[in-house]
N, C-alpha and C positions, 0 to 999 in steps of 0.2 A: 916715798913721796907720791903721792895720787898724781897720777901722769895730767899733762896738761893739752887738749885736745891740740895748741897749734904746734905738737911737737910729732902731730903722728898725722898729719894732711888732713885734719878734720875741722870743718867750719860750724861755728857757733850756730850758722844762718841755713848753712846748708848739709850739712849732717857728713856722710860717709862721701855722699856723692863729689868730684872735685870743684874747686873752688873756681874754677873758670871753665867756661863750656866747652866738652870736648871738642877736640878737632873733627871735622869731616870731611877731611882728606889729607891726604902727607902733601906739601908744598912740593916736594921734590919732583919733577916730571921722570928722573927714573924709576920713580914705584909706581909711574901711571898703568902699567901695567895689573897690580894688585887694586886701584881701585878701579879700574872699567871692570874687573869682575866682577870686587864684591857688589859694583850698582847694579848688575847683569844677575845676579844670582838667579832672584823670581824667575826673568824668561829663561834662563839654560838650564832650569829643574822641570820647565815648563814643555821644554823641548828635548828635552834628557839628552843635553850637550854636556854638561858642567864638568863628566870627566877628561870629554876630550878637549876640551877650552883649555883646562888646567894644566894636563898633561903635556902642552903648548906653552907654556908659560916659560918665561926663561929664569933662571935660577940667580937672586937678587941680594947680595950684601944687606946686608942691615948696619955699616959702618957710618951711613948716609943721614941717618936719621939723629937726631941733634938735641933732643931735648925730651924727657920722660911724658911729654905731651905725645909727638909723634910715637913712640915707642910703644904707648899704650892703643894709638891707633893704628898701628901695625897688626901687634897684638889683635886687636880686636878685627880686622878686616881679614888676616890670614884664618881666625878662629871661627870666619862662616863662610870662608871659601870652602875649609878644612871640611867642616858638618857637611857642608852640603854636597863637598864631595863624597863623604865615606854613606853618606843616607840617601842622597839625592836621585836614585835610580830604583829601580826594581827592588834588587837588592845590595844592603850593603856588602861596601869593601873592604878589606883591613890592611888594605896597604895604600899609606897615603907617597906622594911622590914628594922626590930630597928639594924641587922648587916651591914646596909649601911648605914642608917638614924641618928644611933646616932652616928658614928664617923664622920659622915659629918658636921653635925650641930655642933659640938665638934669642930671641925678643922675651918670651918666657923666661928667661931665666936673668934677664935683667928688672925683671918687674918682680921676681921672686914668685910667680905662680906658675902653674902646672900649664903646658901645654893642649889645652882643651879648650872650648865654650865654655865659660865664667861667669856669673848672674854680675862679675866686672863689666865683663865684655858685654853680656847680653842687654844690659840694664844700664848698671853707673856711668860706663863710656858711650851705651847709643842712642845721646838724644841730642837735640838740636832744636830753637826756637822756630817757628813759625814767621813770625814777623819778630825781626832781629829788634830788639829793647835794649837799654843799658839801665833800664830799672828793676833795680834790686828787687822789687816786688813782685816783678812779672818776669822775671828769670827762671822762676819752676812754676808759672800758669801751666796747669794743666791744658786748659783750653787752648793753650800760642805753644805748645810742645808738639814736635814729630819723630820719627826714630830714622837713625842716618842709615842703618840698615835693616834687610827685615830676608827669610829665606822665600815667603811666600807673596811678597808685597800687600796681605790682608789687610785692612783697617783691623781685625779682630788682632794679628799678631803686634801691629803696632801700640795697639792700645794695652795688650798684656805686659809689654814690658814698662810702657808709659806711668802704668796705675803703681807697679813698684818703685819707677823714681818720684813721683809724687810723694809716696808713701815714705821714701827715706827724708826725704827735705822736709816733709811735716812732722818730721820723728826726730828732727834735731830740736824742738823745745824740749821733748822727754829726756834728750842727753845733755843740757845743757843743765834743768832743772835736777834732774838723778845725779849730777856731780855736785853742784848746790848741795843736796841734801849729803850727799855724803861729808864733805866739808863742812856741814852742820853738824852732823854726828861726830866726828871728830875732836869739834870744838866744844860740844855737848850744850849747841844751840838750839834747845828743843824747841822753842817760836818759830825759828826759821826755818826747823828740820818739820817739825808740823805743816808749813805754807811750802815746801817746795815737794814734797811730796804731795800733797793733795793736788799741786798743779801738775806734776807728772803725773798722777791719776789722771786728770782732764787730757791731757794730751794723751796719752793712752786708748782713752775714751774714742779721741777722733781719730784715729789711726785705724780702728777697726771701721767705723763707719768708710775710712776712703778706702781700704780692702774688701770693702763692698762694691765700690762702684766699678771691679771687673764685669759685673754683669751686664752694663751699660752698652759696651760697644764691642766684646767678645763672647761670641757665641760658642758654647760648652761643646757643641757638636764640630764646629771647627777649628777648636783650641783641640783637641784630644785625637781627629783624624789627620788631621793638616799641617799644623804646627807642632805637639808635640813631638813630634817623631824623630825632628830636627835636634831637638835639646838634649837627647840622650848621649851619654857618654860612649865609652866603651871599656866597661868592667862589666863584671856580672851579665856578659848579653848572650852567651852561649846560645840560648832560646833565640835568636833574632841570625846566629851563623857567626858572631865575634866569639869565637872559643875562646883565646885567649887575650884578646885586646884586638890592638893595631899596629903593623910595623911603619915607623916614622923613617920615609927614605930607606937607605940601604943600611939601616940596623939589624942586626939579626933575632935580636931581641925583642917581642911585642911588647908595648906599653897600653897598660888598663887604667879609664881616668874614668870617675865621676861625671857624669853629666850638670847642666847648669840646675842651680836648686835654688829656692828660697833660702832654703837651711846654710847657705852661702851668705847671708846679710848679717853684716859684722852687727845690726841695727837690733836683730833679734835676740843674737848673743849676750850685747849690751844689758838688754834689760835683766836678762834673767840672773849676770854677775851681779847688778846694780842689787837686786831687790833678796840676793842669795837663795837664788832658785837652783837646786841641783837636778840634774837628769843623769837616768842610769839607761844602760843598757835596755834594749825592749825586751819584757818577760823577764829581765831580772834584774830586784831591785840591790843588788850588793855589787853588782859592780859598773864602774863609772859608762859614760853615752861614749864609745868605742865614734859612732857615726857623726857626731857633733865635732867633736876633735878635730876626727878627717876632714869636717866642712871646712874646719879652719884655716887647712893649706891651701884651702880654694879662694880664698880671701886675700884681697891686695896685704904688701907685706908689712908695710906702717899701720893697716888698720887689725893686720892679729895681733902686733904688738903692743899696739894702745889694749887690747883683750886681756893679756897675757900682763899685762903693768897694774893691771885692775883687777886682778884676781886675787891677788891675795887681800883687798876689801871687801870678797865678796861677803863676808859676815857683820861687814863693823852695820850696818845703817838694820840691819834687824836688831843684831846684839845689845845695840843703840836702845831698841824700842822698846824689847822685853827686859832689860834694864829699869826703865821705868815706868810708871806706873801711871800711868798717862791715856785714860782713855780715848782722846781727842787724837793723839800721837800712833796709838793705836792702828785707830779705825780710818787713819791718814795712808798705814803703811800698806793695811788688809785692801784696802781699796783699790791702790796699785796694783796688788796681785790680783783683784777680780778685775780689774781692767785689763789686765794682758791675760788670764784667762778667759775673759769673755772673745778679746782676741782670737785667742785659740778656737774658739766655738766657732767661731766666724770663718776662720782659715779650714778646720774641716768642712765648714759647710760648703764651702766652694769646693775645695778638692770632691767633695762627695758628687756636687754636680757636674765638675767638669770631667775625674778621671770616672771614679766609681760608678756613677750609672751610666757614662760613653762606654764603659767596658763592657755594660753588658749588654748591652746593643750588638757586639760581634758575631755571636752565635744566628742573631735571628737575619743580621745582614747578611750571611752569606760571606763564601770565600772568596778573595778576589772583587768584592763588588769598588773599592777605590783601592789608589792605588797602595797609599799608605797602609791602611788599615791591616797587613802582615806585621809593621813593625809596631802598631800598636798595641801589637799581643805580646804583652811585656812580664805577663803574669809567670811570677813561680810558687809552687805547690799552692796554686789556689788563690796567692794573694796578691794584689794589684801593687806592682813598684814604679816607687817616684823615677824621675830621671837623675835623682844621685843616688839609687843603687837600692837604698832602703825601702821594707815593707810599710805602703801608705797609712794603712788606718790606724795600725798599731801603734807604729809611732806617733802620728799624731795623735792620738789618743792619750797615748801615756805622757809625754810633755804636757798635755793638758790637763792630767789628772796632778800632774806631780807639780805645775805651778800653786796650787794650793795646800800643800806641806809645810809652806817657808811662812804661813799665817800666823800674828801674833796675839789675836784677842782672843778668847773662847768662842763670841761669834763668830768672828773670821771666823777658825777653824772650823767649823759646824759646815759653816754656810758654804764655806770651799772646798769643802772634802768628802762630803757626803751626795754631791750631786745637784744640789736640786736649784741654782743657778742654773746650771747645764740643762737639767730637766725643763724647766720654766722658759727657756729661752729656745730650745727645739720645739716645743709643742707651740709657741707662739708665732713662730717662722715656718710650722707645719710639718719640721724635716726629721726623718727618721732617722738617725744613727747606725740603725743596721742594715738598710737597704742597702 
């Protein structure tokens, strides 16, 4: 049965994101302790207090907390105490203390997610209205939104996270309409399976325009020295002094997590099941996206399952198309997929300006010229990695090539797989690919 979104905490209105505003503080005055900090972050990273603040901290039950609302903002408050402790100094540490380590993993594992920074945590759980509304309209204003927490208290960091919950909330017509369409395919309602994809193309369409407006109010030079540095995990960081991860408390065992990624938004995922987009491995195409997978555990745990309920359609709404003969139907489905390919174009071209060319700014600034800018040397053998662990360009790249495989008209195909979309759309925005 095609799962049904109010079965996996997803709203028609509001996409992935929860259906009532997070909380921005636990009620309890026994966790007041955990939030004077997390509001304290910015100045005790400022003053390179925040280990010994923490290290102060007395050691807190999580039996107190009452409802999957507080629990999530637990979760999300201990999870940038956590960062900014192991990042927040010179250099990092890999031993986080048992008064932030065991209620985290405590709180994590009620939520079904990994004890790290989460694009949950970072993004889904921290926002909060401006001027408090009870209209449904102006409950994801970008404009009347703020972020309940932030590492560096930046306008540029708050608005980074700001522009991906916009971006989920404008991304629930594309899942409302892409289950539409599949439920037309089903029924082998080609009228309706023609009109609700063509409207998931349009929403598609806008979703990449408001993945433009990071450039608005975060500046590339201080997203990449300032704030990134914050969002890394601790796997893969050998290069940064995390040999082997991080010991959580008094385990003997280090633990290596992913840091917070886009490639975390169940919203991304969505599409590409919806429209039978497959991804493989980077550099090679025979076997399955190893790195996508893994994003998935990083994902709240009702919305991998709604993923995971929907995969096995992820053929019907193509199969559907190239069935028949339908050019209208067609050129409805191909459209979809140059819509989230053009996405894809868009989403490199920011990555390109925020990490790729801040990267190579290192060499000419000089060692030591800020503070950060050691951990922003993130590079292995040569090539610039995300903060969930994976090589930047290549992977993006290749998801964006391989979105245009799953086309079903001869145009489609031409038009999506040979380039020249991608071509037409870089030389008209001026930006090189190789740079």
């Amino acid at each position: 049965m095609i799962p049904e979104l109010r079965d996996y905490d997803i709203s028609p209105s509001w996409g992935f994101l929860p259906s009532q505003l997070p909380l921005t503080r636990l009620p309890q005055k026994y966790y007041s302790p955990w939030e004077i900090t997390a509001d304290s972050i910015p100045s005790l990273i400022l003053t390179k207090r925040i280990r010994k603040v923490v290290d102060a901290l007395p050691l807190l039950k999580t039996d107190k907390l009452a409802s999957e609302r507080e629990v999530r903002r637990a979760y999300q408050a201990l999870g940038f105490i956590a960062h900014a402790y192991i990042w927040g100094t010179d250099a990092p540490t890999d031993k986080l203390p048992p008064q932030i380590a065991k209620p985290w993993i405590e709180v994590s594992e009620k939520l079904g997610l990994p004890p790290i920074g989460t694009y949950a945590s970072l993004c889904l759980w921290n926002f909060k209205q401006i001027i408090p509304s009870d209209d449904d309209d102006d409950m994801f204003d970008l404009d009347n939104l703020t972020t309940i927490n932030t590492f560096t208290g930046a306008i540029d960091e708050s608005w980074f996270y700001l522009v991906s919950v916009y971006f989920e909330q404008k991304g629930s017509l594309a899942i409302t309409t892409g289950l539409e369409a599949l439920k037309c395919a089903e029924k082998n309602d080609i009228g309706r399976l023609t009109s609700n994809l063509q409207q998931m193309a349009e929403a598609l369409d806008l979703l990449g325009s408001v993945l433009m407006r990071m450039e608005e109010m975060c500046d590339p030079h201080i997203f990449y020295f300032r704030i990134r540095p914050y969002l890394a995990g601790w796997k893969n960081m050998a290069s940064v002094g995390l040999d082997k991860g991080v010991f959580y408390g008094n385990e003997e065992t280090p633990r290596g997590f992913a840091g917070g990624s886009n490639a975390q938004s169940s919203l991304i995922q969505f599409f590409d099941i919806i429209l039978g987009v497959k991804h493989y491995a980077t550099g090679d195409l025979k076997a399955d996206n190893s790195f996508m997978n893994e994003m998935r555990q990083y994902m709240p745990q009702k919305h991998r399952g709604f993923l995971t309920a929907l995969e096995p359609y992820s053929a019907t709404i193509r199969e559907r198309v190239n069935e028949e003969n339908n050019p209208e139907l067609a050129l409805a489905f191909d459209a979809c997929l140059a819509m989230l390919k053009s996405f894809r174009d868009k989403h490199i071209q920011i990555v390109t300006r925020y990490i790729v060319l801040q990267a190579k700014k290192i060499n000419s600034m000089g060692s030591g010229t800020t503070l950060r800018s050691g951990l922003a040397r993130k590079k292995q053998n040569g090539e610039e990695k995300g903060t969930g662990g994976t090589s930047l360009l290549p992977f993006l790249k290749q998801c964006r090539d391989e979105t245009g495989n799953a086309a079903a008209g001869s145009w489609g195909k031409r038009i999506l797989t040979d380039g020249m979309l991608r071509l037409k759309y870089s030389k008209s925005n001026g930006v090189n690919e190789d740079d």
